[in-house]
Each structure stands twice: as C-alpha cells, then as structure tokens.
BAFI-188089 format. One line per 10 residues: number of its first residue (from 1); for each residue y, x, z negated of N, C-alpha, C, O, CB. Coordinates in steps of 0.1 Angstrom, whole numbers, always signed. Glycine has a CB too. Example, Ala and Ser with C-alpha at 12.3 -4.5 7.8 and 13.67 -1.06 7.14 Angstrom:
<recs>
1> -57 +132 -78 -45 +123 -78 -33 +132 -78 -33 +142 -85 -45 +113 -90 ~ -22 +128 -71 -11 +137 -71 +0 +129 -79 +11 +134 -80 -6 +141 -57
</recs>
This chain:
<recs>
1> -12 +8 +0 +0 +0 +0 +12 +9 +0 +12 +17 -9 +0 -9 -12 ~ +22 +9 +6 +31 +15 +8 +44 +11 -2 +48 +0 +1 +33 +14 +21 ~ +48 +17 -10 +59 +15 -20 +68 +6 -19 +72 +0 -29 +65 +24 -22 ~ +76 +4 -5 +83 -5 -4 +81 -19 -4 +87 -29 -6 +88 -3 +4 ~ +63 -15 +2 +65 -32 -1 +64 -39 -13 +69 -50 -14 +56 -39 +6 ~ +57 -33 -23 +61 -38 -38 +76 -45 -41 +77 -55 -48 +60 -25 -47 ~ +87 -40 -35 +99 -42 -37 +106 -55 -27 +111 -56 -16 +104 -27 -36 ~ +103 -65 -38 +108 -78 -31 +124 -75 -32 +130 -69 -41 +103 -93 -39 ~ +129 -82 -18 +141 -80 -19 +148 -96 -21 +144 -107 -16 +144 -72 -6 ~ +160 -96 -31 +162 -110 -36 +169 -121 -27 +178 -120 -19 +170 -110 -48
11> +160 -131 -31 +167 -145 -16 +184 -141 -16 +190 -136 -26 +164 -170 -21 ~ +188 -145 -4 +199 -145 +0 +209 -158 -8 +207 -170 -5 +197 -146 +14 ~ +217 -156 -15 +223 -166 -17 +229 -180 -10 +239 -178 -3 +229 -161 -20 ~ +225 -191 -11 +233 -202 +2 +240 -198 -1 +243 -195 -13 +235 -217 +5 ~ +247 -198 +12 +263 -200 +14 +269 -216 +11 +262 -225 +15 +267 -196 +30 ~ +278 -219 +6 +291 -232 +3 +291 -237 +19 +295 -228 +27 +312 -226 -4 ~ +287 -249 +23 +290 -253 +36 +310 -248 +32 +316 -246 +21 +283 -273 +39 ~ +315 -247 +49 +330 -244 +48 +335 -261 +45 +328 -270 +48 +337 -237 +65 ~ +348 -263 +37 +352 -279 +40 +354 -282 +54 +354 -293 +58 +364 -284 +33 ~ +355 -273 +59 +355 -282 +78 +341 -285 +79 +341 -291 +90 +360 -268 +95
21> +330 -285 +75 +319 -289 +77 +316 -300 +74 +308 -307 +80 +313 -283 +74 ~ +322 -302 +62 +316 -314 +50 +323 -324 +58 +317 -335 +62 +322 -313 +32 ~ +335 -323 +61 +345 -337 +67 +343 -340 +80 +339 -330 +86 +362 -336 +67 ~ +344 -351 +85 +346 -352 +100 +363 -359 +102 +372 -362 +95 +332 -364 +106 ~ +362 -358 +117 +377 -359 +118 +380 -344 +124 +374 -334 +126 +385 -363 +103 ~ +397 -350 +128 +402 -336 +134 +411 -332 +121 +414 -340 +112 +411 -337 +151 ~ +414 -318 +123 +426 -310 +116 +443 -313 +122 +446 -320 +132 +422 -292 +118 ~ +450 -307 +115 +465 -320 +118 +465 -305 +132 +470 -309 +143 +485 -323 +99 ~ +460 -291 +131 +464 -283 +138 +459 -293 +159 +464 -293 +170 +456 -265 +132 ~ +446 -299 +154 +440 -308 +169 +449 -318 +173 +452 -323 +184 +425 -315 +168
31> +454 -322 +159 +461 -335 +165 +473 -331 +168 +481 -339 +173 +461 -347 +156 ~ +477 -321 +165 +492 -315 +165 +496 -310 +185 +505 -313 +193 +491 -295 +152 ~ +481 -303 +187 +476 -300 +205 +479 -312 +214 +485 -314 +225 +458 -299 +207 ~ +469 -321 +204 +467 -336 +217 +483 -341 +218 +486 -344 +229 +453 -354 +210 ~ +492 -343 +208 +501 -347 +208 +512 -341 +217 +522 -347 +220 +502 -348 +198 ~ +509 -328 +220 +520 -321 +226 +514 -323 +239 +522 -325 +248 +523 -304 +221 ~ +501 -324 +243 +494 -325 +255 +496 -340 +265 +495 -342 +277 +479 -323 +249 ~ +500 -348 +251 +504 -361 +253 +519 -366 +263 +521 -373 +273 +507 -365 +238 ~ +529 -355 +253 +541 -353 +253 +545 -351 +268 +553 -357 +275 +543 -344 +245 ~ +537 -339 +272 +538 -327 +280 +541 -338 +292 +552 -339 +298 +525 -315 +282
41> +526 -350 +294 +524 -357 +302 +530 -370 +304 +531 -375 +315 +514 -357 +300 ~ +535 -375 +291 +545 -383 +293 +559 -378 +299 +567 -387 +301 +547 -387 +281 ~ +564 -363 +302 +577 -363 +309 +570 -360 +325 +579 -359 +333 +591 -351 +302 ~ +561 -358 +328 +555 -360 +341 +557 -374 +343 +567 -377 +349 +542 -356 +343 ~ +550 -381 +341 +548 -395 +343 +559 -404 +344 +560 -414 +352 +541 -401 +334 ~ +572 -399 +333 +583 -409 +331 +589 -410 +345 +584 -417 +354 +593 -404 +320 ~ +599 -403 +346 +601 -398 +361 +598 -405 +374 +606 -408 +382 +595 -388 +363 ~ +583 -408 +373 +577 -411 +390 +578 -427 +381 +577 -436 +389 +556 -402 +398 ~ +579 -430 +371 +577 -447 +368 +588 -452 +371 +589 -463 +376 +573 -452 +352 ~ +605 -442 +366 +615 -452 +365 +620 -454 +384 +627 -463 +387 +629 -446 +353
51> +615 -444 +394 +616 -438 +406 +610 -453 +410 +617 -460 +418 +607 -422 +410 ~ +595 -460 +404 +591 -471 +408 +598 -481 +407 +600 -490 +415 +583 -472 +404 ~ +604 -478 +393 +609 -493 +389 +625 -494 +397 +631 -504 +397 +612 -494 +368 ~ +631 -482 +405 +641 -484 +411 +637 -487 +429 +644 -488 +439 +651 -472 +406 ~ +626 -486 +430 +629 -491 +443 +622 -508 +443 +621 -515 +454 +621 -480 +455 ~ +619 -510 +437 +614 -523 +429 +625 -537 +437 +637 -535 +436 +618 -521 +409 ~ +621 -547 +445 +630 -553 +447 +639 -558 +435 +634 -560 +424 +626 -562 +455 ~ +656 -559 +438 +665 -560 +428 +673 -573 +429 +665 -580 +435 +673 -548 +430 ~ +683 -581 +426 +693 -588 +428 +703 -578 +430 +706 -566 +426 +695 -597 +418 ~ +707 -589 +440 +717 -587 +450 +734 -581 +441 +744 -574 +445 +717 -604 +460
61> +732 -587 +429 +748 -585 +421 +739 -570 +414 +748 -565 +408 +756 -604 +406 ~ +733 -565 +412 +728 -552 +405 +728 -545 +416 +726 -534 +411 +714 -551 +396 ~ +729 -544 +428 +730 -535 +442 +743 -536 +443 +749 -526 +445 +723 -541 +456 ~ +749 -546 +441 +766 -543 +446 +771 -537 +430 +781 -530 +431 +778 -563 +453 ~ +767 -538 +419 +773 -531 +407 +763 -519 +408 +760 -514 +398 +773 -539 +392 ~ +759 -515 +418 +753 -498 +416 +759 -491 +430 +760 -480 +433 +732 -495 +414 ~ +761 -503 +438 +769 -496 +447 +786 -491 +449 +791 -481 +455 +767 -502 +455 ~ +790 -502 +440 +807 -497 +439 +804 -484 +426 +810 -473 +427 +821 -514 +432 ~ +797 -486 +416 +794 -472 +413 +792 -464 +419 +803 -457 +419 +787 -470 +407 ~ +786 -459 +426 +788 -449 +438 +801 -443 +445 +805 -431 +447 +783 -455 +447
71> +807 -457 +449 +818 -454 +461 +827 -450 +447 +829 -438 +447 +826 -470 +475 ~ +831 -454 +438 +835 -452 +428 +839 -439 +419 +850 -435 +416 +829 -458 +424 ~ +826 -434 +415 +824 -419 +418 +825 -411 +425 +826 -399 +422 +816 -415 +417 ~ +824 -414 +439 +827 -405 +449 +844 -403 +453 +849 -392 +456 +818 -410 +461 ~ +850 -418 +451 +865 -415 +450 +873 -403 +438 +882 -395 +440 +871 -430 +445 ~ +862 -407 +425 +871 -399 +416 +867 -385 +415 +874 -379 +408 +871 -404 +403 ~ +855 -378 +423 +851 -369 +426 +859 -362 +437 +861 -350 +438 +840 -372 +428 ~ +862 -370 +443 +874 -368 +460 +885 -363 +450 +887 -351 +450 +881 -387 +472 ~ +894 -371 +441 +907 -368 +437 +903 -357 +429 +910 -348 +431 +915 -379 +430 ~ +890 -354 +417 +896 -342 +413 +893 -329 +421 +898 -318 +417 +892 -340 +400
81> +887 -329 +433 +888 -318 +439 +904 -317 +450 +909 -308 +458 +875 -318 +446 ~ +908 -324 +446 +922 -327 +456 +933 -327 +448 +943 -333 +451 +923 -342 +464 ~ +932 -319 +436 +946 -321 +430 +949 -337 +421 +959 -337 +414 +957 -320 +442 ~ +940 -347 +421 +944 -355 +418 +946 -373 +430 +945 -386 +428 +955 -346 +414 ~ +947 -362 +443 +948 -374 +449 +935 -380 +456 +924 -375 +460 +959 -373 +460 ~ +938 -390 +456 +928 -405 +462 +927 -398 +479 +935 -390 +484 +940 -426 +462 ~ +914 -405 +488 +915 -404 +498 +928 -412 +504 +929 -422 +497 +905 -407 +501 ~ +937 -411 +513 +949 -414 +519 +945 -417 +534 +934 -413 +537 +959 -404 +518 ~ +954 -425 +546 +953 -426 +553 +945 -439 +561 +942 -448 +554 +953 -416 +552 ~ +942 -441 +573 +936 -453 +580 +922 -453 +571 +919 -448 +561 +934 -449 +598
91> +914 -462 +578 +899 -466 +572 +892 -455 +581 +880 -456 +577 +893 -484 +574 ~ +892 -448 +588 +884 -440 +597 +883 -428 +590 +871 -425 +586 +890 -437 +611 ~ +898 -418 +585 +899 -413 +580 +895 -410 +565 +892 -400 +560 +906 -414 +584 ~ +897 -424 +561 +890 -423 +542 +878 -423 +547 +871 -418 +538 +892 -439 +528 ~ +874 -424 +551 +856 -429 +556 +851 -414 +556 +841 -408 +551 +852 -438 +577 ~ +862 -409 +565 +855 -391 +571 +859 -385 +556 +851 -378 +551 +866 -380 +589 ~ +872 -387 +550 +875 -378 +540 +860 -376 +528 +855 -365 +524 +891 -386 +533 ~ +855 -393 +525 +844 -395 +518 +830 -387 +519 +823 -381 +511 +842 -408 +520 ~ +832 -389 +534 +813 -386 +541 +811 -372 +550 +800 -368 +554 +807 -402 +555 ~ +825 -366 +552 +824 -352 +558 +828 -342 +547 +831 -349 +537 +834 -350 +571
101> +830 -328 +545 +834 -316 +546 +852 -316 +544 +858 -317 +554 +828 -311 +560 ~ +859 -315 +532 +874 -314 +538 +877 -302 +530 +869 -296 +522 +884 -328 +534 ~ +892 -297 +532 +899 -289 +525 +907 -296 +516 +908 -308 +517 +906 -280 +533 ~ +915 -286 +505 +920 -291 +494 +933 -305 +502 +936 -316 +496 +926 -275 +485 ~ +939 -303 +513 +954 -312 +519 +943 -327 +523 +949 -338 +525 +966 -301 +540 ~ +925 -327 +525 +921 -340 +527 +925 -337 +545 +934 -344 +551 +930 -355 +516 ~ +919 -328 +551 +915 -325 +563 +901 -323 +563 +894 -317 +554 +922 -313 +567 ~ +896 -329 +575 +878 -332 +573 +876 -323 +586 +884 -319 +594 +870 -352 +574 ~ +861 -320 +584 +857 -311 +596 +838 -318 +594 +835 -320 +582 +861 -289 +593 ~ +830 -320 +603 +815 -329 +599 +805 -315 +594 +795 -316 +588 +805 -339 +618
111> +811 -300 +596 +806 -293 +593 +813 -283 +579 +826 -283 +579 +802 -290 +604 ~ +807 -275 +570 +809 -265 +561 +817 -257 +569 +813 -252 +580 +798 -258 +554 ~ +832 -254 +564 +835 -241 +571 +844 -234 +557 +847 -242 +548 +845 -243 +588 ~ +846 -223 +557 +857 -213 +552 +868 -225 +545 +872 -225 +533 +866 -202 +568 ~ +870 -230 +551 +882 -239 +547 +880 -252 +540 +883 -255 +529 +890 -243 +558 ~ +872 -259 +551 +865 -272 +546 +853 -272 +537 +843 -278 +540 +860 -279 +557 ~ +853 -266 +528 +842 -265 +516 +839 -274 +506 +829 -273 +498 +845 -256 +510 ~ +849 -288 +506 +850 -296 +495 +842 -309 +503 +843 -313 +515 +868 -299 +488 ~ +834 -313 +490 +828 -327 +495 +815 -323 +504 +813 -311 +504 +839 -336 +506 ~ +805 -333 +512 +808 -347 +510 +807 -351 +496 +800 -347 +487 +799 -357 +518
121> +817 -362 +497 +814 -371 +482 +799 -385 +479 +796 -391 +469 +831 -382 +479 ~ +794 -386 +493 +787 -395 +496 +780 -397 +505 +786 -391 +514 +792 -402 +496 ~ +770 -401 +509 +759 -395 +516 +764 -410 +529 +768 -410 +540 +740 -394 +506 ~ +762 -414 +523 +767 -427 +538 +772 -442 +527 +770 -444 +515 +746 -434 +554 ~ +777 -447 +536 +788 -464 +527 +778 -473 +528 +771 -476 +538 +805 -473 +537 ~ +778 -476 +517 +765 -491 +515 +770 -497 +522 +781 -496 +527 +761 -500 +500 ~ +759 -507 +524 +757 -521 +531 +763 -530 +517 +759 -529 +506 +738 -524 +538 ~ +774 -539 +523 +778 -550 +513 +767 -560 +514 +765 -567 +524 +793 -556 +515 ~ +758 -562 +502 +754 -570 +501 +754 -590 +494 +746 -598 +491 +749 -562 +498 ~ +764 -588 +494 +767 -604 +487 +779 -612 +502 +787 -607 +510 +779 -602 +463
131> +777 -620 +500 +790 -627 +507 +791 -626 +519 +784 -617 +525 +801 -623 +504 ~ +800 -634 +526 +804 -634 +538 +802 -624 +547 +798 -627 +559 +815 -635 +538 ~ +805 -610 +542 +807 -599 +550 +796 -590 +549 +795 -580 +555 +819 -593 +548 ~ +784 -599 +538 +770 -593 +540 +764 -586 +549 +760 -592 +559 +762 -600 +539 ~ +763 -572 +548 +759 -562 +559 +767 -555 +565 +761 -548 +574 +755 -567 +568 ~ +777 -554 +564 +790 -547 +567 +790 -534 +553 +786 -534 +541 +805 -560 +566 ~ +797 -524 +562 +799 -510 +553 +809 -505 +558 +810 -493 +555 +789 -500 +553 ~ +817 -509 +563 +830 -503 +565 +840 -506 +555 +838 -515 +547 +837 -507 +578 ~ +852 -496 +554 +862 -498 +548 +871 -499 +550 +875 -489 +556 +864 -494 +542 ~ +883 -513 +548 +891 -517 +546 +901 -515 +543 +902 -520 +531 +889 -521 +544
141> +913 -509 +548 +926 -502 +537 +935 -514 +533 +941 -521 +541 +938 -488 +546 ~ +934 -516 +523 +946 -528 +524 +959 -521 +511 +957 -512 +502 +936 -548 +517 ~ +969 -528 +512 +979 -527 +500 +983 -537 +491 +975 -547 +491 +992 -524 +504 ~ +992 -536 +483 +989 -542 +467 +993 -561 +475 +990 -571 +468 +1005 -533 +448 ~ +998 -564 +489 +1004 -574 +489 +992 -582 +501 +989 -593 +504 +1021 -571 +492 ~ +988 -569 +506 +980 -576 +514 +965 -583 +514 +959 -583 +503 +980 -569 +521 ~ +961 -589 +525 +949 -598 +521 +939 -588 +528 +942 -578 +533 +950 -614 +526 ~ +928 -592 +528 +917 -588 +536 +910 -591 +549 +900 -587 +554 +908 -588 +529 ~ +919 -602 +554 +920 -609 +564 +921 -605 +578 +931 -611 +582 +929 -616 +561 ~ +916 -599 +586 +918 -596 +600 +925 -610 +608 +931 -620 +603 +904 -591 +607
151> +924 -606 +620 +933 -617 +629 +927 -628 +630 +915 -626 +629 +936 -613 +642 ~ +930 -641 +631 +929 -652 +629 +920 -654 +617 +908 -658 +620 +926 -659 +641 ~ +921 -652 +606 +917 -648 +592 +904 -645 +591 +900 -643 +580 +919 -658 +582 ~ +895 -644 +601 +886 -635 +600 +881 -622 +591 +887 -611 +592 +886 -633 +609 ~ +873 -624 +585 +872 -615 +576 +868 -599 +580 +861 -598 +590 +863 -621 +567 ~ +873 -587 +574 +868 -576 +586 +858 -568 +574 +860 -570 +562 +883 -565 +595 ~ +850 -558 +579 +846 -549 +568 +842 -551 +556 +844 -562 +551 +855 -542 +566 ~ +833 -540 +547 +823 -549 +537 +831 -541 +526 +824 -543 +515 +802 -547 +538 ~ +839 -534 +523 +849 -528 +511 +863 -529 +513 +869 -526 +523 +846 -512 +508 ~ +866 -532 +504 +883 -531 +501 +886 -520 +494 +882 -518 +483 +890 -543 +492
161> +896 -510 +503 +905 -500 +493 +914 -504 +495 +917 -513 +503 +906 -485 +494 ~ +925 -497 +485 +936 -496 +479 +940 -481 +475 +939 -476 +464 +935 -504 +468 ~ +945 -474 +490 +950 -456 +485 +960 -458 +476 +963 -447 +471 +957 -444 +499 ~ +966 -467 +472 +978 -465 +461 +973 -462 +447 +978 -454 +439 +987 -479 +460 ~ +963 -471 +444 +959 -473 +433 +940 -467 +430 +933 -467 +420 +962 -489 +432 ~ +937 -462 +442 +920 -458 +441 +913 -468 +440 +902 -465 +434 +916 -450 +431 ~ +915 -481 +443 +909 -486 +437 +897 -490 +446 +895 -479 +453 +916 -494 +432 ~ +890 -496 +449 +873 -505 +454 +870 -515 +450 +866 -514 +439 +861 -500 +451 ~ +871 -527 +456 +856 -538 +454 +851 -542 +466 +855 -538 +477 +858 -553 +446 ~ +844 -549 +463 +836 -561 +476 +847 -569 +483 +858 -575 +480 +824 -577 +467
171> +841 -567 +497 +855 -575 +506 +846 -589 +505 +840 -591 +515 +860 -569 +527 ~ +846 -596 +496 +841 -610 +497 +856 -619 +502 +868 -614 +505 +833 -615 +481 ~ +851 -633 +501 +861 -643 +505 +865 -649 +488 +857 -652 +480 +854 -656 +517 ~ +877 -648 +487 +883 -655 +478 +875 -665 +469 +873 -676 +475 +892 -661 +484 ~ +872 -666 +458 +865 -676 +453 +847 -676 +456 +839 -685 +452 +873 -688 +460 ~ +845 -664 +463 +828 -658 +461 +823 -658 +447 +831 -655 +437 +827 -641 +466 ~ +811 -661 +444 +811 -656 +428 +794 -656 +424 +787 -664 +429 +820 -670 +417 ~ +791 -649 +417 +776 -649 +414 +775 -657 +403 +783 -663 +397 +770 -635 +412 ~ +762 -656 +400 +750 -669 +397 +759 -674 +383 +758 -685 +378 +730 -662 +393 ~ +768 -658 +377 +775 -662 +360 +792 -667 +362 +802 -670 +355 +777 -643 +348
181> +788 -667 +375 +802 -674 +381 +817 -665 +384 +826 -668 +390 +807 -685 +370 ~ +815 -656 +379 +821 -644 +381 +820 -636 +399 +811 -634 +407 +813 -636 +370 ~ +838 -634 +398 +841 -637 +412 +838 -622 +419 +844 -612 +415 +857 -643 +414 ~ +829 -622 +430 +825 -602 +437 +835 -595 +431 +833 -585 +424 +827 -597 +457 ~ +850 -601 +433 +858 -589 +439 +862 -586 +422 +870 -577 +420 +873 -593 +451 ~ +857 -592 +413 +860 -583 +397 +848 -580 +396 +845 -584 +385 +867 -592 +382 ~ +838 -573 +402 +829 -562 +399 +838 -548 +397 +833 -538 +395 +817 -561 +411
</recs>
C-alpha cells in the first residue's frame, strides 16, 4: 500500500449557492439595458410615426393654418436677412424675391451666385386650399385700402400680401368662414 493512500483528503466544503442563484428575476443592472435598449428604439420609431401621422389626410382649415405658417416664416426670414425689410414690389417679383436666390437690396437671380446668396425662403407657394380661389397659389399685392378683387370683381390669386405691413392671409371672399365660423382671412 502506498502511503498516500492512507491519507484521506477532507471533503470539500459546499459552497453558499451566490444570491443571484437563489432569486429569480432580473438585476436592476438588466433592467437598466432593456430600458435604454427600449429608449434607443423609441427615438427611431418616433420620427417615422409623426412623418405618418403628417401625411395622414388633414382638414382643410389645419392645411391653410400650416400653410400661412410657412409663407409667414418665410417673410420674416426674408426681412431679417434684408435689414429688416419685407419683400417689396409687384406679385412676380415677391414671388421671385420668396422662391429664388437674392442679394441683401431684394435683387433675385434662380441661381447661387457671389452676390445672390440670401434665400430661397420657400420651396414653392401652397395651393390655397379653402374657398373660392381653392387651388390657386399666386400672390396678390394689395394695399391697406384696397380689395382683392380683380376686374369685374372677379376674384384673382390664392394669397393676399400687404408689402406695407408684411402681412399674409387667404384671398377668400368676404364673409368665407370655417366650420367655428371664423372668417379664412383672420387665420
């Protein structure tokens, strides 16, 4: 018999299961992961949902109040690169000042040059959607006295400006008004 083997060697102590063993469930560090994993995926997703919910058919008075927002912003975007002033001049001209390329005096050119570096303020003039002149996207220069009226009162063009005052609304007909009774041209 060989000496060592006389010499029992003593059981191994169990080991304490770990407390991660004993419990089930996750640790706050897993749930802390899934949550950021959650997160991550919720600002992917948001994005492409509200993208849905805006091409979503709309009413017609939430298209004309996101459209004079537009022209709106794009005016006051025009004046502060201009010192202050409003587009000026005929309806051809505010049109080009808006949707082309100008220099600081509101000289337009359809392309970027050296000079003409300011703008566009607007990618193209909505379609007026409410009223009479539904479908129309031109603009209208009128002054503080005048009407919107072309010749034999025919109505012309789907926006009304005002270079005196900057101002914009809907070239509707007098007494137009949506569903809260509230008349286009005080959008």
């Amino acid at each position: 018999m060989h000496p060592s083997a006389d010499i029992q060697t003593p059981p191994k102590p169990s080991r304490p299961q770990s407390s991660r063993q004993k419990r089930s469930g996750f640790s706050i560090l897993e749930l802390l992961i899934v949550l950021s994993i959650l997160g991550v995926a919720a600002t992917i997703i948001r994005p492409r949902l509200s993208r849905a919910s805006q091409s979503a058919p709309t009413m017609p008075n939430d298209v004309l109040i996101g459209d004079l927002r537009s022209l709106r912003s794009a005016l006051l975007s025009y004046a502060n690169d201009h010192r202050g002033r409003v587009p000026a001049g005929d309806a051809v001209t505010i049109q080009r000042q808006l949707l082309q390329f100008s220099d600081r005096d509101g000289r337009t050119s359809p392309h970027r040059t050296a000079i003409h570096r300011l703008g566009p303020y607007i990618s193209h003039l909505p379609v007026l959607p409410v009223g009479a002149n539904r479908g129309r996207c031109e603009i209208v220069v009128i002054n503080a006295v005048a009407d919107s009226a072309g010749l034999n009162g025919e109505p012309r063009g789907g926006w009304l400006y005002e270079p005196a005052t900057g101002l914009i609304t809907a070239n509707t007909v007098p007494g137009e008004r949506d569903t809260q009774g509230i008349e286009y041209r005080e959008y």
